[in-house]
N, CA, C and O atoms as a MOPAC input file, in Angstrom:
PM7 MOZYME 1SCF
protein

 N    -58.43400 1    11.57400 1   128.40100 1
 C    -59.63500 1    10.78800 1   128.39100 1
 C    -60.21200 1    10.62700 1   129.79600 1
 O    -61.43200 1    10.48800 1   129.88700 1
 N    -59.43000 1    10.63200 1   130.95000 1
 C    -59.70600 1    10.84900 1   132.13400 1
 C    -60.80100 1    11.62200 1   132.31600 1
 O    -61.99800 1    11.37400 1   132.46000 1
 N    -60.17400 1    12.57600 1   132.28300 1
 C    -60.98600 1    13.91100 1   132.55900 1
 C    -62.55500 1    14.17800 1   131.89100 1
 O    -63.50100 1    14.63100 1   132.53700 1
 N    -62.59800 1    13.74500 1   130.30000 1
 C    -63.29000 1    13.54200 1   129.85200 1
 C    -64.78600 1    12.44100 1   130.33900 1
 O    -66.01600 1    12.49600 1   130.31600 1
 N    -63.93200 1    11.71100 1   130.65900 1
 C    -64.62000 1    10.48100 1   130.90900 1
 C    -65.31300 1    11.06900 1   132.53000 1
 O    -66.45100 1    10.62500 1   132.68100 1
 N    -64.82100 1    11.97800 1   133.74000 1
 C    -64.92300 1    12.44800 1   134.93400 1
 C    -66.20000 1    13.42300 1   134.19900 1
 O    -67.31000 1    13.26700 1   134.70800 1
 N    -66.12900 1    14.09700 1   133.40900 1
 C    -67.16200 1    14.86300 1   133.12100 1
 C    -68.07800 1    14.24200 1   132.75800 1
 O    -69.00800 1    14.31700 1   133.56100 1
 N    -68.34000 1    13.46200 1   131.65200 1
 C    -69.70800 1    12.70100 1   131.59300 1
 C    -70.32900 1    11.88500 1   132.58600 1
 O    -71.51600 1    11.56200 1   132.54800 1
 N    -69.40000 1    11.50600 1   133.60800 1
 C    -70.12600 1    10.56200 1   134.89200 1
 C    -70.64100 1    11.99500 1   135.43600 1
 O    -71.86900 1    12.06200 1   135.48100 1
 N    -70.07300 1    12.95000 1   135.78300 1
 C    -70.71200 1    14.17000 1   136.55400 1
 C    -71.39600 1    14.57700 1   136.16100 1
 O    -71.91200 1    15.19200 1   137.09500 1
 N    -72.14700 1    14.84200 1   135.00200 1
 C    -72.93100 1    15.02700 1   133.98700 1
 C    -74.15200 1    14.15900 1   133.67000 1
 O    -75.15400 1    14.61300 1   133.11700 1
 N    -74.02800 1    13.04200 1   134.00500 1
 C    -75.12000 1    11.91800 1   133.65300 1
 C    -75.21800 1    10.86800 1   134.61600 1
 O    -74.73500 1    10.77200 1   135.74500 1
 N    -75.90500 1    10.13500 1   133.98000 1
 C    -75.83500 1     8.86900 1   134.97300 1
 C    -75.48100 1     7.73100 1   133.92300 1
 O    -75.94200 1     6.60700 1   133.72400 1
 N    -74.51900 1     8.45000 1   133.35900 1
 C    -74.43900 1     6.87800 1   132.36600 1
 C    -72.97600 1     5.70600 1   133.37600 1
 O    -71.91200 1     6.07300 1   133.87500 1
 N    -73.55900 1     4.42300 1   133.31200 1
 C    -72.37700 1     3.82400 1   133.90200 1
 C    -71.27400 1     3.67400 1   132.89900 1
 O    -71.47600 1     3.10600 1   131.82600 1
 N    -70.02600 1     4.21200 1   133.25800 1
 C    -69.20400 1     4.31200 1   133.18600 1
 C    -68.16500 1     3.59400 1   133.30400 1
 O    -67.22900 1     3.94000 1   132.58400 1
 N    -67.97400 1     2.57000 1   134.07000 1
 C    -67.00000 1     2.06100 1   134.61000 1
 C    -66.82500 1     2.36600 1   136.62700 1
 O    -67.74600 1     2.58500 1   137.41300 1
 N    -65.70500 1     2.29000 1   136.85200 1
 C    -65.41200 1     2.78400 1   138.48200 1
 C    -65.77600 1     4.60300 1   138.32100 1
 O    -65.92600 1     5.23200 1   137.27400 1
 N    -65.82300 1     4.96400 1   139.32700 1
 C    -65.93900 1     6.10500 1   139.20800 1
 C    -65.18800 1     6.83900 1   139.45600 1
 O    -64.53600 1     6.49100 1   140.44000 1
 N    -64.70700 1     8.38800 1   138.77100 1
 C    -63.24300 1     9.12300 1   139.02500 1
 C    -63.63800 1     9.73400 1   139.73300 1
 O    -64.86800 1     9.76300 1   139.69800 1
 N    -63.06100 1    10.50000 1   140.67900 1
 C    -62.92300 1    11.73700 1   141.27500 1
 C    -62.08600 1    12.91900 1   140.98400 1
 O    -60.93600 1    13.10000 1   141.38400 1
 N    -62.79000 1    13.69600 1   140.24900 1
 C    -61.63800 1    14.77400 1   140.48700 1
 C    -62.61600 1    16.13300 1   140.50500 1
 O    -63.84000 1    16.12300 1   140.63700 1
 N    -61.87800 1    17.13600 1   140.36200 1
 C    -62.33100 1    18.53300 1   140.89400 1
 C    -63.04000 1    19.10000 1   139.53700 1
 O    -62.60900 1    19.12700 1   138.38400 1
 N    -64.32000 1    19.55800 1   140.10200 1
 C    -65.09500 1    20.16500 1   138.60600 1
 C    -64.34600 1    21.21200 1   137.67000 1
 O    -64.60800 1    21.54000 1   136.51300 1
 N    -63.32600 1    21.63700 1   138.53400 1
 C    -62.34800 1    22.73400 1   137.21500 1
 C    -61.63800 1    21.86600 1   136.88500 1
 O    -61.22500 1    22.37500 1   135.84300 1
 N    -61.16200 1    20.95300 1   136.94200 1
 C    -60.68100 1    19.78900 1   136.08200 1
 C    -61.50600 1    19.42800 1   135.21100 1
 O    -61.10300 1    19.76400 1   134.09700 1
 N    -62.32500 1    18.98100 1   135.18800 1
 C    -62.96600 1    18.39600 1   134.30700 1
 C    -63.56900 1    19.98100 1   133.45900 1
 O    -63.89900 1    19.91800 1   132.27500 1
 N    -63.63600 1    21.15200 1   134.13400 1
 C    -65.06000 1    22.44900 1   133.38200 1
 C    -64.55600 1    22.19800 1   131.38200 1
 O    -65.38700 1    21.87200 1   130.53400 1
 N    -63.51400 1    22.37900 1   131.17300 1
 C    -62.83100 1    21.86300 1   129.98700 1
 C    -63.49600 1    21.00000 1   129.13700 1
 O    -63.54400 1    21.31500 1   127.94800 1
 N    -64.01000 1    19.99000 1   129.49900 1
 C    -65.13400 1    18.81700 1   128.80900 1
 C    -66.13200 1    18.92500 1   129.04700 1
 O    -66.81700 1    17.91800 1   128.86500 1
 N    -66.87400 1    20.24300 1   129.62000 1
 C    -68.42700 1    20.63100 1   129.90400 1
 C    -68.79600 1    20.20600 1   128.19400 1
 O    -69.22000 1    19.17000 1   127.68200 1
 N    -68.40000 1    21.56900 1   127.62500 1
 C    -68.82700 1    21.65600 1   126.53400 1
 C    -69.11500 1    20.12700 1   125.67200 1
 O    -70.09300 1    19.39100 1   125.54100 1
 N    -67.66200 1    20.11400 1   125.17500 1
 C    -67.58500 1    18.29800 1   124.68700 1
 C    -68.70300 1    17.70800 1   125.18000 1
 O    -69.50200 1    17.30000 1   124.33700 1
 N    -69.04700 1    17.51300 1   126.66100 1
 C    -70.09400 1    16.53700 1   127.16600 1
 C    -71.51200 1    16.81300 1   126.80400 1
 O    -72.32800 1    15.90100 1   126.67700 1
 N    -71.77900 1    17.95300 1   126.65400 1
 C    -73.05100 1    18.62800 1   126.49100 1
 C    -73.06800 1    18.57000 1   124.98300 1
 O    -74.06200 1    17.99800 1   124.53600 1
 N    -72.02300 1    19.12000 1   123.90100 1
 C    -72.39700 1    18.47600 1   122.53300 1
 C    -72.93100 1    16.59800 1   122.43800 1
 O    -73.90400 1    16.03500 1   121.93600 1
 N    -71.83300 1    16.16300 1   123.12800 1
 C    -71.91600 1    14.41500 1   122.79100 1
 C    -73.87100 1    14.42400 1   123.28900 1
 O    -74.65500 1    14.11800 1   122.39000 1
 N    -74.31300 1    14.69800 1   124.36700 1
 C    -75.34300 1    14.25500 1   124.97900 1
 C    -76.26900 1    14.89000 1   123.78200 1
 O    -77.20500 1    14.15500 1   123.47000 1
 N    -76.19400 1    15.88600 1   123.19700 1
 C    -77.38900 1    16.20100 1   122.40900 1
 C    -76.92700 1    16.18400 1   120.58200 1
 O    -77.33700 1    16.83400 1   119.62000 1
 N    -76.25300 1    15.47800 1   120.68700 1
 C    -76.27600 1    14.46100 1   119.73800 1
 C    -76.84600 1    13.34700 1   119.81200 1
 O    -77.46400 1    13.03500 1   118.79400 1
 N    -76.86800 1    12.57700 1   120.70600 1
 C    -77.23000 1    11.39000 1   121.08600 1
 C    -78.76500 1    11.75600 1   120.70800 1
 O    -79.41000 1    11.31700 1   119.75600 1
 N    -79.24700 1    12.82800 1   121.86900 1
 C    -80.61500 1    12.85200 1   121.43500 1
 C    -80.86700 1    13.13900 1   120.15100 1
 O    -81.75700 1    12.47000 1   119.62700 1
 N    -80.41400 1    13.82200 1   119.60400 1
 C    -81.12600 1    14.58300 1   118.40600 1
 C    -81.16500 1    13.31600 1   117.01300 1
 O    -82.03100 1    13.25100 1   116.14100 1
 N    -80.00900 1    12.45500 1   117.16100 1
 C    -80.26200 1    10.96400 1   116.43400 1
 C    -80.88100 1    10.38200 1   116.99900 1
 O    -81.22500 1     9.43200 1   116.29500 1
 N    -81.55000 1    10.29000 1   118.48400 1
 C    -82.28500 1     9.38300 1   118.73000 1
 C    -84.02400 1     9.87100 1   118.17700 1
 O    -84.96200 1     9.19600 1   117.75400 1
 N    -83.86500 1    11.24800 1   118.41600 1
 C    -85.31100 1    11.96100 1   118.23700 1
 C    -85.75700 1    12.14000 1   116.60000 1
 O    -86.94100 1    12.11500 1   116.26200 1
 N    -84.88200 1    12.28300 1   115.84500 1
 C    -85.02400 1    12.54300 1   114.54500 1
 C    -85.82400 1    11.81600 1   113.54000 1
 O    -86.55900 1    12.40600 1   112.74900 1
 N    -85.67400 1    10.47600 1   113.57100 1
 C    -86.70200 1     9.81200 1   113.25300 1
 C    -88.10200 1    10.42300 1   113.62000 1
 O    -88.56500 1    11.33100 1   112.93000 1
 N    -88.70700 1     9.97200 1   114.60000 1
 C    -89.78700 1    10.32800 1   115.05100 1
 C    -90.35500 1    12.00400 1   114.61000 1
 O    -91.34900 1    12.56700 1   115.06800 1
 N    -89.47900 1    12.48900 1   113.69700 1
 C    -89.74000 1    14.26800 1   113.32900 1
 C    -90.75200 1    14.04100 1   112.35200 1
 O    -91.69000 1    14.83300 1   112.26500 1
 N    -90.65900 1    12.99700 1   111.57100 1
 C    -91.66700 1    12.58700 1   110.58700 1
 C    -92.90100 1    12.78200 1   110.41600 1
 O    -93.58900 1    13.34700 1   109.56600 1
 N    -93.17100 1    11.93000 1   111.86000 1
 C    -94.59800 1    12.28500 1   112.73000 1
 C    -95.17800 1    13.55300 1   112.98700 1
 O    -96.37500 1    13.80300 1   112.84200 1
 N    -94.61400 1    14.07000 1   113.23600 1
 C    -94.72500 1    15.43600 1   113.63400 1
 C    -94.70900 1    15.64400 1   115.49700 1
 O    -94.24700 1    14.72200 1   116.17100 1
 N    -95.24000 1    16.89400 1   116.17400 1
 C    -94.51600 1    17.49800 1   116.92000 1
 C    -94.44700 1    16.33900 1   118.00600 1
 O    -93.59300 1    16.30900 1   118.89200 1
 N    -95.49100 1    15.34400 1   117.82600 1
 C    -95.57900 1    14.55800 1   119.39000 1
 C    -94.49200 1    13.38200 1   119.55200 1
 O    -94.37200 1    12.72300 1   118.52000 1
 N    -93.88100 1    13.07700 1   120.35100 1
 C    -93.06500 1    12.84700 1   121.09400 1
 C    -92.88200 1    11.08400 1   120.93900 1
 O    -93.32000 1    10.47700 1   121.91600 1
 N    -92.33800 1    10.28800 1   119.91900 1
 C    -93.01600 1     8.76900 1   119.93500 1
 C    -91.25400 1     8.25700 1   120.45700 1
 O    -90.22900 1     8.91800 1   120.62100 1
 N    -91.52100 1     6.98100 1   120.57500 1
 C    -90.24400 1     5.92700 1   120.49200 1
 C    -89.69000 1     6.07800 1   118.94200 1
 O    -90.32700 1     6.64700 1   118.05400 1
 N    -88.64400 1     5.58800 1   118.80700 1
 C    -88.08900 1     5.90000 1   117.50900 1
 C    -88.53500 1     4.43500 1   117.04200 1
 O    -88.42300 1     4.29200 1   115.82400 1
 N    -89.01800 1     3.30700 1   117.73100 1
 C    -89.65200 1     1.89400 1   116.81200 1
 C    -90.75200 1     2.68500 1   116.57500 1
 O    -90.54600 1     3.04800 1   115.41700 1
 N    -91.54700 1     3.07000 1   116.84300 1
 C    -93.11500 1     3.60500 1   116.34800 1
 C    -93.07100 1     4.39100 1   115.14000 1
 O    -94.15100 1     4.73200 1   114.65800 1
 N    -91.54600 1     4.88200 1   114.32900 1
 C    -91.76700 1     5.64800 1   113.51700 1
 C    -92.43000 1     4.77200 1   112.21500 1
 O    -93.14600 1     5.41400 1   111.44700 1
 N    -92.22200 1     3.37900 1   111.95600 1
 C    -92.49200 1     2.78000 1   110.86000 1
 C    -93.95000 1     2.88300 1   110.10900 1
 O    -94.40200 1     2.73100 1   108.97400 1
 N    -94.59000 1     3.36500 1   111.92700 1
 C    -96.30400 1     2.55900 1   111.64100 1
 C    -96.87200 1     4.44000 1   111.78800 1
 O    -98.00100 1     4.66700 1   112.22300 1
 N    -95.75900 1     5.83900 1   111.29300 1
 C    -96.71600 1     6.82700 1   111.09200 1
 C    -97.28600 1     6.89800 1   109.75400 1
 O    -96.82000 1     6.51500 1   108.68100 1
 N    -98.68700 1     7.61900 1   110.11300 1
 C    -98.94900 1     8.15700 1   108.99100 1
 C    -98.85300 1     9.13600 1   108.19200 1
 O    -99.19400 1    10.19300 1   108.72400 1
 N    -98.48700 1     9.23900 1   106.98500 1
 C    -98.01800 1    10.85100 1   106.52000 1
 C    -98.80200 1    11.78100 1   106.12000 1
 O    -98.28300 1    12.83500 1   105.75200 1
 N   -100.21000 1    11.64000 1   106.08800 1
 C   -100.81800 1    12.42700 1   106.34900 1
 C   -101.34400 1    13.20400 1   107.78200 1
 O   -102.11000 1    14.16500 1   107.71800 1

């Protein structure tokens, strides 16, 4: 979980906690992992808003589209 956890701080700016240090081939192992988790995140955050169509809203704004 270390390591894991070293890759998403290197990877993002999400706060985390303290911050680890270790060597990016330590962590290259949880690239992947990190890069699935992150576009998951988006793709539930964006999905709603697909409704709308192509333009780009907050996911509160989906209530008030219209479907035509």
């Amino acid at each position: 979980m270390k390591r894991l956890r070293a890759a998403l701080q290197f990877m993002t700016t999400l706060p985390l906690g303290r911050p680890v240090r270790l060597a990016p081939a330590a962590m290259a192992p949880f690239f992947p992992l990190t890069g699935l988790l992150l576009g998951l995140i988006t793709a539930l955050r964006t999905w709603p808003s697909a409704a709308c169509g192509p333009r780009a809203l907050p996911p509160y704004w989906t209530p008030y589209c219209s479907s035509s």
